[in-house]
N, C-alpha and C positions, 0 to 999 in steps of 0.2 A: 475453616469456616464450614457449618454444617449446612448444609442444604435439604428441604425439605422435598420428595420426589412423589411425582404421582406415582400411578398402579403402570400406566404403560410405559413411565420413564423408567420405572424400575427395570416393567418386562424387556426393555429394550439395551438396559446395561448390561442384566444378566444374558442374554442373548449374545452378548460381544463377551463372556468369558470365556476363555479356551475351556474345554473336554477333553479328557483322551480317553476315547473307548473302547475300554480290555473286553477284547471276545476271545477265549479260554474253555474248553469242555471242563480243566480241571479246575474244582472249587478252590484247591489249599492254592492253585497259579493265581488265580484271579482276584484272592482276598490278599495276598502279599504285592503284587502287583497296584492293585489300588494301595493301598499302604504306603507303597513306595511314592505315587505321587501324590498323596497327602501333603506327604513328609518335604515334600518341596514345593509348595501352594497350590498344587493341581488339582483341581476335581475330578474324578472320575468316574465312569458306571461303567457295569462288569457287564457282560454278556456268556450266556454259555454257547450260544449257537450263531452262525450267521441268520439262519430265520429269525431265531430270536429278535436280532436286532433290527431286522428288514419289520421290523411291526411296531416302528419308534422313527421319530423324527429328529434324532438328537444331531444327524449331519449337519443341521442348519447352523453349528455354531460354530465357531474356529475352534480348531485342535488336531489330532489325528488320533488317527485305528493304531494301537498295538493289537494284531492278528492271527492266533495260531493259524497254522497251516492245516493239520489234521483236524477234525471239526465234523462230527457228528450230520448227516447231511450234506452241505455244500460246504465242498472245500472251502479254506481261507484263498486260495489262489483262482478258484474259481468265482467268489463271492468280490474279490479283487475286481475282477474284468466284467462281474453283473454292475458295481458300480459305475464302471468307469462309462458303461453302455448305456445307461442313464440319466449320464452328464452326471454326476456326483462326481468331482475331483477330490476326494478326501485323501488326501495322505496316509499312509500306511505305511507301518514297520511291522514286518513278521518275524515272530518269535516262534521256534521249534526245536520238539527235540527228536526229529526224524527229518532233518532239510540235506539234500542234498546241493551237489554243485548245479544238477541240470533244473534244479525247483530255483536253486536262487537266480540264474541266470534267466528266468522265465520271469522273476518276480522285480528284476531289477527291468528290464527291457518291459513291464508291464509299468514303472512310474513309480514304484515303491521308493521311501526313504533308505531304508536299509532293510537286510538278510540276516536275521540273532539268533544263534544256535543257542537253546538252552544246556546249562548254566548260563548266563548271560551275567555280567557285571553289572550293577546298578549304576553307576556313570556312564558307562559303555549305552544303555539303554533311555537312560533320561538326558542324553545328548542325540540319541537320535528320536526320541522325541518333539524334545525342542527346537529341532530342525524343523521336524514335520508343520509345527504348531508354528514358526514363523512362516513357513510357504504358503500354509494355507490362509493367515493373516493377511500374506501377500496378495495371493490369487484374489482373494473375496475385496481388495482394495479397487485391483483390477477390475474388478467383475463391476464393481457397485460405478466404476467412473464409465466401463462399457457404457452398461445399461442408460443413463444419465444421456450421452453423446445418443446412442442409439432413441432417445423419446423424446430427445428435442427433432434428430432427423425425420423422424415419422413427422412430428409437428408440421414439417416442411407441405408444401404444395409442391405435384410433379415439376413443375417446371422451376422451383427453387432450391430442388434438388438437383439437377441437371447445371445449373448457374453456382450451386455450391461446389460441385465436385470440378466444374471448370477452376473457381475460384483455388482451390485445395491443391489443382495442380498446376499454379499460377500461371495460369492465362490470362490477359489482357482484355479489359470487357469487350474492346472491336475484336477479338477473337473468339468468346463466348460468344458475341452477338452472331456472328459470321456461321459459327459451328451449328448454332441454335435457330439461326434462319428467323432472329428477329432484330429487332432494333437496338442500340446500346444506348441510348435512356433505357429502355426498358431493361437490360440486364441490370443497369445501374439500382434502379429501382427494385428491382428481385435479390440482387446482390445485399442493398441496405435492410431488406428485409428480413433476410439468409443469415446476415452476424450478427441481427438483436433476435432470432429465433434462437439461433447456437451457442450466443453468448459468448460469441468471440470477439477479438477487438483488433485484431494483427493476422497476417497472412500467416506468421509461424501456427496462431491458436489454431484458426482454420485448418491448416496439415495434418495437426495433430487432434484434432478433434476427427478427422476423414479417417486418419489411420486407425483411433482406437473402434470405427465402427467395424464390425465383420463386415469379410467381401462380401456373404450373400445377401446380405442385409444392404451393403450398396449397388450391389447390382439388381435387388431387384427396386427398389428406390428410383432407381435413373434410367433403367430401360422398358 
């Protein structure tokens, strides 16, 4: 059945297609490379420089970095750890033809998918790509259910966040009330307010809504 899509339904489909983005100094590496994921539904855009690509936004979308390591400017390995120091989790596979053992061993211990000495096999490469492109698929799942738990907890009032997190680590409302130095109607009452703000309906939802929030986001919530 075809469906007619607005402008931002569209912008919001294309925004969930994977990318894999070849950053390459050598032109004849980076048009074969694209080529290659063509040839098996991928899109991709080519960089020649790590600057280059720091002046694009294309991270926003699931996929991952094929990476050389040597790179005009900032290293691939260095440009690796500008990422990650940014909160950008993108996935990376580095491709080179000057990698040693002590660069891969620094590239795996930095989060990379994989280490690809060129020649590289083209299954050997578009397997660990497709690696790359389902974790990041994964993480951004994660991310998107974080955030979600985390804006309904902001929603909370101080003291129905103090009565959530008693809740999350099942304690008994005379317990909360007790800890809380107020009444149990009234926890009762901050309690019923606590799981239609969170949109929980069971003690389990509750745990796991507490857990997917960051500690410093709960700690600074309830203290």
């Amino acid at each position: 059945m075809n469906m007619l899509l607005t402008t931002s339904e569209k912008t919001a489909a294309m925004l969930e297609q994977p990318l894999v983005i070849i950053v390459d100094d050598d032109d004849g590496v980076r048009m074969a490379l694209k080529e290659l994921m063509e040839s098996v539904g991928l899109e991709a855009a080519c960089f020649s420089s790590a600057q280059e690509l720091a002046k694009v936004r294309l991270c926003e979308r699931p996929g991952c970095i094929v990476l050389d390591v040597r790179l005009p400017g900032i290293s691939g390995l260095d440009f690796h750890c500008q990422l990650a120091s940014t909160g950008i989790d993108k996935p990376v596979v580095f491709l080179t033809g000057h990698g040693d053992i002590s660069m891969s061993v620094q590239a795996m211990k930095a989060g990379a998918i994989d280490f690809l000495t060129k020649p590289v096999r083209d299954q050997t490469l578009l397997d660990a790509v497709m690696i790359g492109i389902a974790r990041d698929v994964e993480n951004r799942s994660v991310a998107q259910v974080t955030k979600i738990y985390v804006d309904r907890f902001n929603s909370l009032t101080p003291r129905e966040r103090q009565v959530f997190r008693g809740v999350a680590n099942g304690q008994a409302n005379k317990q909360i009330a007790y800890d809380l130095g107020i009444s149990e109607i009234t926890v009762k009452l901050h309690r019923t307010n606590t799981m239609r703000k969170m949109r929980v309906t069971s003690i389990g939802d509750a745990v796991r809504a507490w857990e997917a929030i960051p500690q410093t986001t709960r700690d600074r919530g309830v203290n």
